[in-house]
MIDOSE-1310 file (N, C-alpha, C; in nm, 2 decimals, decimal comma, always signed):
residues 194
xxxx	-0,23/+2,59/-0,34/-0,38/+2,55/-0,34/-0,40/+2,40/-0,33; -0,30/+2,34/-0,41/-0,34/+2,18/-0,43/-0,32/+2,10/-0,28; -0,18/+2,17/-0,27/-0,13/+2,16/-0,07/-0,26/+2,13/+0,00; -0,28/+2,25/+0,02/-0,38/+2,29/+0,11/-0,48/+2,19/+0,08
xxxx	-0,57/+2,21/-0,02/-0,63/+2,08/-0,02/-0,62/+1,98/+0,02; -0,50/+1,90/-0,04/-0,43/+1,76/+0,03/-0,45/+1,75/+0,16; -0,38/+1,87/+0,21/-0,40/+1,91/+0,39/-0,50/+1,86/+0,44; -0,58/+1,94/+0,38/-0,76/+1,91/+0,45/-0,79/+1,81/+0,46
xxxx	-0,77/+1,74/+0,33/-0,84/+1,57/+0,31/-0,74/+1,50/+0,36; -0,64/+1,49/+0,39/-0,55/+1,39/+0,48/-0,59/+1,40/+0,64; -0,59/+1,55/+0,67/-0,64/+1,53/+0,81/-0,76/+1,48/+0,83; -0,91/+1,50/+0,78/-1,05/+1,44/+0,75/-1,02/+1,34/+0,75
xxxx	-0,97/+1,24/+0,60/-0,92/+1,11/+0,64/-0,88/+1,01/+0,74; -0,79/+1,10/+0,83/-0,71/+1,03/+0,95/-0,81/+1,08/+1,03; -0,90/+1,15/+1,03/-1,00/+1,17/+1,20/-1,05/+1,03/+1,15; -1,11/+1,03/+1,05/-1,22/+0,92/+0,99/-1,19/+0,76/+1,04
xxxx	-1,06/+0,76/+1,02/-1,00/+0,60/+0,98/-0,96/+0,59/+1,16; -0,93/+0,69/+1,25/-0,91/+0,70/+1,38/-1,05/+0,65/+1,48; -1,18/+0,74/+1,44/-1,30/+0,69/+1,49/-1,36/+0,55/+1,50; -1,27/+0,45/+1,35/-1,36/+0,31/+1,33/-1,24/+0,26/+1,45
xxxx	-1,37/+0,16/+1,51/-1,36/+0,09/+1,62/-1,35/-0,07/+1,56; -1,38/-0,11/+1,47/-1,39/-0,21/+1,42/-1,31/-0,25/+1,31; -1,18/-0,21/+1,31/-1,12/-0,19/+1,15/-1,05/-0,34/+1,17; -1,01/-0,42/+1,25/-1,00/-0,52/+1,25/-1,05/-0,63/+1,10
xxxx	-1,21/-0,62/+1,19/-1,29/-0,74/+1,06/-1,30/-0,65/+0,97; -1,28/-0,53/+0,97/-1,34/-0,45/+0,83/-1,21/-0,50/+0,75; -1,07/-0,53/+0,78/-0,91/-0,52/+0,73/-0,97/-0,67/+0,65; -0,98/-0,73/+0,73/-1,02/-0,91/+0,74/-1,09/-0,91/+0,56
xxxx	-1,20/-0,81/+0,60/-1,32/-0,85/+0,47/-1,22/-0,80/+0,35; -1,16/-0,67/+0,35/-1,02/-0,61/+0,28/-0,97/-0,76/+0,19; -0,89/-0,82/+0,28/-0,76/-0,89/+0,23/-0,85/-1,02/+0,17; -0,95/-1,04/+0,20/-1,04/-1,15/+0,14/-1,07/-1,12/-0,02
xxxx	-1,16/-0,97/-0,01/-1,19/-0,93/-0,14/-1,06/-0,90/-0,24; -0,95/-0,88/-0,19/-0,83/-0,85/-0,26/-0,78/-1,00/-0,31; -0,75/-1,16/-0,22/-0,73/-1,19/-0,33/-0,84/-1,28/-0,38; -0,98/-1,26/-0,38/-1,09/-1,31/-0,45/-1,08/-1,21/-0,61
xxxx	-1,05/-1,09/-0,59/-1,00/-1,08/-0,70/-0,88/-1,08/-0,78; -0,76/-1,10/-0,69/-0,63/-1,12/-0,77/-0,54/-1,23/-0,68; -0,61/-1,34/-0,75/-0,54/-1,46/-0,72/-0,41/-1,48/-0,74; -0,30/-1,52/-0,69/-0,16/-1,51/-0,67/-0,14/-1,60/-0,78
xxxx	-0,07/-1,56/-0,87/+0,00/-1,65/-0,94/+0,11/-1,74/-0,93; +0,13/-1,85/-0,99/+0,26/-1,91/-0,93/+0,40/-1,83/-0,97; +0,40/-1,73/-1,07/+0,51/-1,63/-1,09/+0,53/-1,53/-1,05; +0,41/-1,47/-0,98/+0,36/-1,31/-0,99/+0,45/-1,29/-0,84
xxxx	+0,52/-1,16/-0,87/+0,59/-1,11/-0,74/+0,56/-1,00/-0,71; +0,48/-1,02/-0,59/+0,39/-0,88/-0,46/+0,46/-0,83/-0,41; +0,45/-0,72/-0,40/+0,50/-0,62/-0,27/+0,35/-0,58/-0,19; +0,38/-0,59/-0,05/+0,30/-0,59/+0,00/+0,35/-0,48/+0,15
xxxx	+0,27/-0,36/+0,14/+0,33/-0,27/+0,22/+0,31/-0,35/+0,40; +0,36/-0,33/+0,48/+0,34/-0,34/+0,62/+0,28/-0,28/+0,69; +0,15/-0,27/+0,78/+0,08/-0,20/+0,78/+0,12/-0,13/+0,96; +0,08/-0,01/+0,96/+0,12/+0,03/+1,08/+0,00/+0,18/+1,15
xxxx	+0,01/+0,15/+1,30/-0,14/+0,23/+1,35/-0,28/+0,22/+1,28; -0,36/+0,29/+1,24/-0,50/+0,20/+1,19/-0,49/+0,23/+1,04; -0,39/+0,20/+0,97/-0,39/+0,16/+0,86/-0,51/+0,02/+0,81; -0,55/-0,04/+0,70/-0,58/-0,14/+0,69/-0,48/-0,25/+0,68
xxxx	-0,47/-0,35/+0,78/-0,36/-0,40/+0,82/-0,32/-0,51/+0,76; -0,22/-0,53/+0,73/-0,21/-0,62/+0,62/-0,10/-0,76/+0,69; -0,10/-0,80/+0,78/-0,04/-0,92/+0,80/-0,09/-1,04/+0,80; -0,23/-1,04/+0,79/-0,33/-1,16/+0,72/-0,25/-1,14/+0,58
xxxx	-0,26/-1,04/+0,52/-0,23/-1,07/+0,33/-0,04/-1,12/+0,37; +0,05/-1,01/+0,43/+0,15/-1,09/+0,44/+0,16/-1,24/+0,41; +0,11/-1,30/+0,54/+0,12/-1,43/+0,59/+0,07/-1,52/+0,44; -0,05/-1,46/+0,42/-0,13/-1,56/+0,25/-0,01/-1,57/+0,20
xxxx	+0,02/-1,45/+0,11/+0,15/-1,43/+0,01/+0,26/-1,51/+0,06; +0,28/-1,51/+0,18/+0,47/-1,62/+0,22/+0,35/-1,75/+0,17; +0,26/-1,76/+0,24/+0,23/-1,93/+0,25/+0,21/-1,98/+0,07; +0,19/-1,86/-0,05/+0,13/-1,92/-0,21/+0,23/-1,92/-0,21
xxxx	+0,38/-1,83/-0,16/+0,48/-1,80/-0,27/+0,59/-1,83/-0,21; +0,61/-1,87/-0,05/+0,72/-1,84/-0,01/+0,84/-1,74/+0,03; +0,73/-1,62/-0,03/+0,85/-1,46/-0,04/+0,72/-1,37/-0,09; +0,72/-1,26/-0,01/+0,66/-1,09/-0,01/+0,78/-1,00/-0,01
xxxx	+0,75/-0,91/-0,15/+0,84/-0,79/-0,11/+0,76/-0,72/+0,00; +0,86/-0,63/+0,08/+0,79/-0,56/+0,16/+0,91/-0,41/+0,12; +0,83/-0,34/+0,17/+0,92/-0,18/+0,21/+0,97/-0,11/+0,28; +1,07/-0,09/+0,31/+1,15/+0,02/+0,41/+1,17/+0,12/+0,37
xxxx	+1,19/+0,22/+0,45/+1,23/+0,38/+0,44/+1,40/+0,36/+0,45; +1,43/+0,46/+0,35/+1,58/+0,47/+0,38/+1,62/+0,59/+0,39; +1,71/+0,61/+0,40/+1,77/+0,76/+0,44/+1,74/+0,92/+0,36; +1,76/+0,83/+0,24/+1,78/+0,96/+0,11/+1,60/+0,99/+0,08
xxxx	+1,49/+0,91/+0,19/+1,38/+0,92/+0,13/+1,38/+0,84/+0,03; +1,41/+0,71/+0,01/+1,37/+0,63/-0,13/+1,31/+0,52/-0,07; +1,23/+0,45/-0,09/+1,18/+0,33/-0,04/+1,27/+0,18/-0,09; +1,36/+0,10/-0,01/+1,41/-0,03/+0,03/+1,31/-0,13/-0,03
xxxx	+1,35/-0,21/-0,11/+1,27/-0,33/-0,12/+1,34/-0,45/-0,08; +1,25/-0,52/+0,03/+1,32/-0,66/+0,08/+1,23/-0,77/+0,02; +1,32/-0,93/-0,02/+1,23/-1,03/-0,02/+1,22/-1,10/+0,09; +1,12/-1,08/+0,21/+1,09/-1,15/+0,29/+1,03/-1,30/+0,31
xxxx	+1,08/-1,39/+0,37/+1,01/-1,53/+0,36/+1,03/-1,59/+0,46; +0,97/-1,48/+0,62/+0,91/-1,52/+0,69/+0,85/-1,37/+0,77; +0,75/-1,41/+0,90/+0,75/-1,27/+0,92/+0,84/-1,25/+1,03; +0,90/-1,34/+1,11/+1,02/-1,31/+1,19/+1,11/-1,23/+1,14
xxxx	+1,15/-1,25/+1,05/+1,24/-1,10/+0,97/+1,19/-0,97/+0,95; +1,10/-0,95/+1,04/+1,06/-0,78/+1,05/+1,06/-0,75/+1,19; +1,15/-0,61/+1,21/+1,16/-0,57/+1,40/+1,08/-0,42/+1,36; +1,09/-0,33/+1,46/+1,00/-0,23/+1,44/+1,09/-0,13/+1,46
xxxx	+1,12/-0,02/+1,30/+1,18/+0,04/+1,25/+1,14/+0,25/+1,24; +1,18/+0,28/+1,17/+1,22/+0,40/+1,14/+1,04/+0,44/+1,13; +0,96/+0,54/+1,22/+0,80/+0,60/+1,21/+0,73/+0,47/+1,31; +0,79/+0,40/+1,40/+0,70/+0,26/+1,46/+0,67/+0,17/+1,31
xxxx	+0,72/+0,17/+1,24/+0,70/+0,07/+1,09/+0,76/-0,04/+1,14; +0,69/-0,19/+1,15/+0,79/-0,26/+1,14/+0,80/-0,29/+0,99; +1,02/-0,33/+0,98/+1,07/-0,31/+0,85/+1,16/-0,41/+0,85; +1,21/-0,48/+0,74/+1,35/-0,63/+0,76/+1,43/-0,56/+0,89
xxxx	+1,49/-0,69/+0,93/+1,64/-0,65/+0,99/+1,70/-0,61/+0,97; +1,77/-0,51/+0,92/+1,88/-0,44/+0,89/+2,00/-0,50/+0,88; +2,02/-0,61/+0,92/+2,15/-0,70/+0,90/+2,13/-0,81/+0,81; +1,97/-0,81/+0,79/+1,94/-0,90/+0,61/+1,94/-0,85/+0,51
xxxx	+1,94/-0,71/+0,51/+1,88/-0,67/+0,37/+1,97/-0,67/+0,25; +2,09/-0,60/+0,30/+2,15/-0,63/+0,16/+2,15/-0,77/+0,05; +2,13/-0,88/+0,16/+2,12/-0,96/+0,07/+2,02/-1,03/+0,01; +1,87/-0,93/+0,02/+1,76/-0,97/+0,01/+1,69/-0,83/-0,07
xxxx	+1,79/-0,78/-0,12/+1,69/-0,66/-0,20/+1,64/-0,73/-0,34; +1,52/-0,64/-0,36/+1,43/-0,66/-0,48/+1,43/-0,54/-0,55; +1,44/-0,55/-0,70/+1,44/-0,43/-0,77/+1,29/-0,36/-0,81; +1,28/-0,28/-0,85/+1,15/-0,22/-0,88/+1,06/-0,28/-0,94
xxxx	+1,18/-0,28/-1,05/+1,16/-0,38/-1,23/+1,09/-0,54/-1,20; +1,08/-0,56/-1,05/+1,11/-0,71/-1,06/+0,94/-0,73/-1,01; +0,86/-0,61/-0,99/+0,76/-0,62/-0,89/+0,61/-0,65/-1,01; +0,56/-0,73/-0,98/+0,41/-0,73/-1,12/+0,30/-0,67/-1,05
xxxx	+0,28/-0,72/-0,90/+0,17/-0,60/-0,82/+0,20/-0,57/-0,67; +0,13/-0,45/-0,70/+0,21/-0,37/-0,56/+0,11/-0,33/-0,47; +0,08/-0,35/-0,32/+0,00/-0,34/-0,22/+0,00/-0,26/-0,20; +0,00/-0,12/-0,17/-0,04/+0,01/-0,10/-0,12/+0,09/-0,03
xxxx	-0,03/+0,16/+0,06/-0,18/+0,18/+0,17/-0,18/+0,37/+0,09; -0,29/+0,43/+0,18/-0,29/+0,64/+0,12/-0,40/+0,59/+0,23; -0,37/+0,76/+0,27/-0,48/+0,81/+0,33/-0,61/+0,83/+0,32; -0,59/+0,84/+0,18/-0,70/+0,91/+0,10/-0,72/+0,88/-0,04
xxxx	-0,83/+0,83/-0,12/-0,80/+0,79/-0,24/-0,95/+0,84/-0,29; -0,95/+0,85/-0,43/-1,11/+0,90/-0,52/-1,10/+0,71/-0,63; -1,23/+0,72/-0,67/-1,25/+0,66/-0,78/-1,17/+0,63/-0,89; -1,08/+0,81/-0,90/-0,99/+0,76/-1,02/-0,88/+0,72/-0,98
xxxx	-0,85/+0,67/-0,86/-0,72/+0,60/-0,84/-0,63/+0,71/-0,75; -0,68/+0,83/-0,84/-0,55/+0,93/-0,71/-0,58/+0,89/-0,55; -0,47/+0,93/-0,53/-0,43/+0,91/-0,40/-0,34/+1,02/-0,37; -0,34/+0,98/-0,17/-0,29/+1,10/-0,03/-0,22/+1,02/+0,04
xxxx	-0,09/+1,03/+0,06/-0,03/+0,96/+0,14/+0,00/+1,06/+0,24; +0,10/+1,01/+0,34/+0,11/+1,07/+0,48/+0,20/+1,22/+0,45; +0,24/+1,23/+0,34/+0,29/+1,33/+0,32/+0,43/+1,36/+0,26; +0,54/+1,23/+0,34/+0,66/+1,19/+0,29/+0,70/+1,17/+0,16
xxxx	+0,59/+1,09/+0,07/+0,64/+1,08/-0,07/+0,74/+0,98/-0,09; +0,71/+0,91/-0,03/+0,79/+0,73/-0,01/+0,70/+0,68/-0,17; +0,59/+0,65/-0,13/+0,55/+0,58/-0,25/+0,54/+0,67/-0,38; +0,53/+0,79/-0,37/+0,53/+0,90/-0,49/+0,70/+0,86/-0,58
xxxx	+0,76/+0,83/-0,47/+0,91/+0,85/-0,58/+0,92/+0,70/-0,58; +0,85/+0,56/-0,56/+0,86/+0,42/-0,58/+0,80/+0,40/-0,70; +0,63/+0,45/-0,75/+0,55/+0,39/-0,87/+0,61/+0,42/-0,96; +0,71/+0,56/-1,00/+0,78/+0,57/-1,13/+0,83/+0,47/-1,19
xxxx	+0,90/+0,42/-1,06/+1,01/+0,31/-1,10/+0,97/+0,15/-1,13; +0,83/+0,15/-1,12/+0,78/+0,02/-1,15/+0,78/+0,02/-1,31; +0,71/-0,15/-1,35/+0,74/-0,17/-1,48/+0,56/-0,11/-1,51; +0,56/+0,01/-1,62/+0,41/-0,01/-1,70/+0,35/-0,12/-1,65
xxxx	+0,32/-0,24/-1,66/+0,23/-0,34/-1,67/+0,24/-0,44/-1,50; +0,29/-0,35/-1,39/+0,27/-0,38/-1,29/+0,14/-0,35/-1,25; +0,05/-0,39/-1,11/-0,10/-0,41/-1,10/-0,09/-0,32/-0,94; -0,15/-0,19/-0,97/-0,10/-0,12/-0,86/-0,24/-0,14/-0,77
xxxx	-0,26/-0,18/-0,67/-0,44/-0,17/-0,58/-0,37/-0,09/-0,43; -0,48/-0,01/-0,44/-0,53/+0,06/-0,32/-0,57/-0,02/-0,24; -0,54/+0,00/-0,07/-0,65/-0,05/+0,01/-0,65/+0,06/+0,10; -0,78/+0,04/+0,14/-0,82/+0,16/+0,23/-1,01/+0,12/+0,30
xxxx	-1,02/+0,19/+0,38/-1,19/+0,17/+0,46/-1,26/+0,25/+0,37; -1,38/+0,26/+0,37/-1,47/+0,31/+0,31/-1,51/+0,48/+0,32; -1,43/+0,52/+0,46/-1,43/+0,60/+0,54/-1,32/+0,70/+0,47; -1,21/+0,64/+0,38/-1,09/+0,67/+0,33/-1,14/+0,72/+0,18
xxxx	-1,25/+0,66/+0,11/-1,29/+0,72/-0,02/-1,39/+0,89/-0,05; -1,35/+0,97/-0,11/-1,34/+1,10/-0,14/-1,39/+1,09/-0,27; -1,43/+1,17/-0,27/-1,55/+1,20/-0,42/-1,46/+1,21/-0,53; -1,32/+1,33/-0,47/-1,24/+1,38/-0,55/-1,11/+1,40/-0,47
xxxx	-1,00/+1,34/-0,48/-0,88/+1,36/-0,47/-0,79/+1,47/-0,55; -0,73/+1,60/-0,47/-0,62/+1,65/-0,58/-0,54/+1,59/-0,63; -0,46/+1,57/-0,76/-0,34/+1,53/-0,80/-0,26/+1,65/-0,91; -0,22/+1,61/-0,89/-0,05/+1,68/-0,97/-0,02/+1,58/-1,07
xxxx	+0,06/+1,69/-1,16/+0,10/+1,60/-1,26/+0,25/+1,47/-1,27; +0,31/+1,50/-1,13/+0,40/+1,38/-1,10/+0,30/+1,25/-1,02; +0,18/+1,25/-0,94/+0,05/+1,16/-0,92/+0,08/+1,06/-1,01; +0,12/+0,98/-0,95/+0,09/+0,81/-1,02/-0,05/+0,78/-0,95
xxxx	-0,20/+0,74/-1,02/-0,28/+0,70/-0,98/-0,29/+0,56/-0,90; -0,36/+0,48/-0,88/-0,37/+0,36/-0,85/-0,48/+0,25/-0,93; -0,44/+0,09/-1,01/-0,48/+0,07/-1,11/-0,67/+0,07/-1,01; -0,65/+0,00/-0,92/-0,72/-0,03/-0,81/-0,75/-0,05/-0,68
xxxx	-0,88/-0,01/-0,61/-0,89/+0,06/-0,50/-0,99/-0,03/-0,46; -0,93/-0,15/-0,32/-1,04/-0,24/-0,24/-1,06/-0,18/-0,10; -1,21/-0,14/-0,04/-1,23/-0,15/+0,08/-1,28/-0,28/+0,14; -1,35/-0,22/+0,22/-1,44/-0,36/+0,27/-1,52/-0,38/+0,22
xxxx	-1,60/-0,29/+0,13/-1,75/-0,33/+0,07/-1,75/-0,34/-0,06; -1,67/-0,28/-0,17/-1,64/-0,24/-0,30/-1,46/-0,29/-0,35; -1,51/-0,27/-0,48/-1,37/-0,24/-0,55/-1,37/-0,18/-0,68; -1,30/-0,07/-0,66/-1,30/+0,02/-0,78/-1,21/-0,04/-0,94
xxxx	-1,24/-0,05/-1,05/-1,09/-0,05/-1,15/-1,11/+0,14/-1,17; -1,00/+0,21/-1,12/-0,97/+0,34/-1,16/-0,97/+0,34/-1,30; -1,04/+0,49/-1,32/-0,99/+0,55/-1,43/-1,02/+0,72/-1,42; -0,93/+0,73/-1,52/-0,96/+0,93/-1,51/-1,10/+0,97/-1,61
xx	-1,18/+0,87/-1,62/-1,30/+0,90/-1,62/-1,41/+0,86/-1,53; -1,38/+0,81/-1,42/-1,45/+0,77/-1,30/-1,55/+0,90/-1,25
C-alpha cells in the first residue's frame, strides 16, 4: 500500500518538475534562499548532492561552497548500492558517471573520501517532499541507506520546486525525514507536527 502510494506521488512529481520551463531562475532563487538561511561556516562541512536532468540544480551552490570553503562533499553511487563520499575542490573533478550523474573521477577518489561522521549539513535533492520533512526519492535508496549514518546533529535541507511539495508524503518507519525543505518561494523547519 505505502509502495503504491510512493508510486503515484513520485510519478505526479516527475510530470510536475518535467512541465516547469523555467526551473533555471526558479534553482537560482533556491540556492540564494538556502544560504540566506544557512550561512557557511568557517568549519561546517557540506555535502552537496550534484544535480542531474530537472532536478533543482545545484552547481551555483557547488561553486559558493568551493569558493567559502575550498572543498564540497559530493556523492557517488557505488556498486553495493551505498553512496561514495568525495572531497571535491574543484569542479573539474567531476566527469559524467553511473544514471548520466556527473560523479569524482574515479582515479581520485580513493584519496579523497569523506566519512559520514565528518558531514554537519547535507544537501539533498527527493522527488517529493510534505512539510514534515518526509521525503520520495527516485526509488534506489541511495540516500535512505546514507542519513542513518550521519551524526544526530547534522543539518539535513531539502530542495525541491514548489511543484515537488505534497500535503502528505508516505513514510515508513526506516524514513529519515528532512530537518528542512527550501523551494523557490518558502522554507519549511520540518516537523511531525506540521
Amino acid at each position: 500500500m505505502v509502495l503504491a502510494q510512493k508510486n503515484e506521488i513520485r510519478r505526479l512529481a516527475i510530470a510536475r518538475r518535467q512541465a516547469l520551463d523555467d526551473a533555471e531562475p526558479r534553482s537560482e532563487a533556491i540556492g540564494r534562499r538556502l544560504f540566506e538561511e544557512f550561512p557557511i561556516g568557517k568549519e561546517a562541512n557540506w555535502l552537496v548532492y550534484v544535480s542531474v536532468r530537472k532536478e533543482v540544480q545545484t552547481m551555483n551552490i557547488l561553486e559558493y561552497v568551493l569558493r567559502e570553503r575550498g572543498q564540497v562533499v559530493v556523492p557517488y553511487c557505488l556498486a553495493d548500492g551505498q553512496l561514495g563520499l568525495f572531497r571535491l575542490t574543484e569542479l573539474e573533478q567531476l566527469e559524467t558517471g553511473a544514471y548520466g550523474i556527473r560523479e569524482p573521477i574515479a582515479a581520485l577518489r580513493a584519496k579523497r573520501t569523506a566519512s559520514p561522521e565528518s558531514i554537519d549539513t547535507i544537501v539533498m535533492p527527493g522527488v517529493a517532499f510534505d512539510r514534515r520533512g518526509n521525503r520520495i526519492g527516485y526509488g534506489k535508496g541511495y540516500f535512505d541507506r546514507l542519513l542513518p549514518r550521519l551524526r544526530d546533529d547534522c543539518t539535513k535541507i531539502g530542495l525541491a520546486f514548489d511543484c515537488q511539495v505534497f500535503p502528505e508524503v508516505p513514510s515508513e518507519p526506516h524514513d529519515v525525514p528532512v530537518d528542512h525543505l527550501i523551494t523557490e518561494t518558502q522554507s519549511f523547519r520540518c516537523s511531525a507536527e506540521a
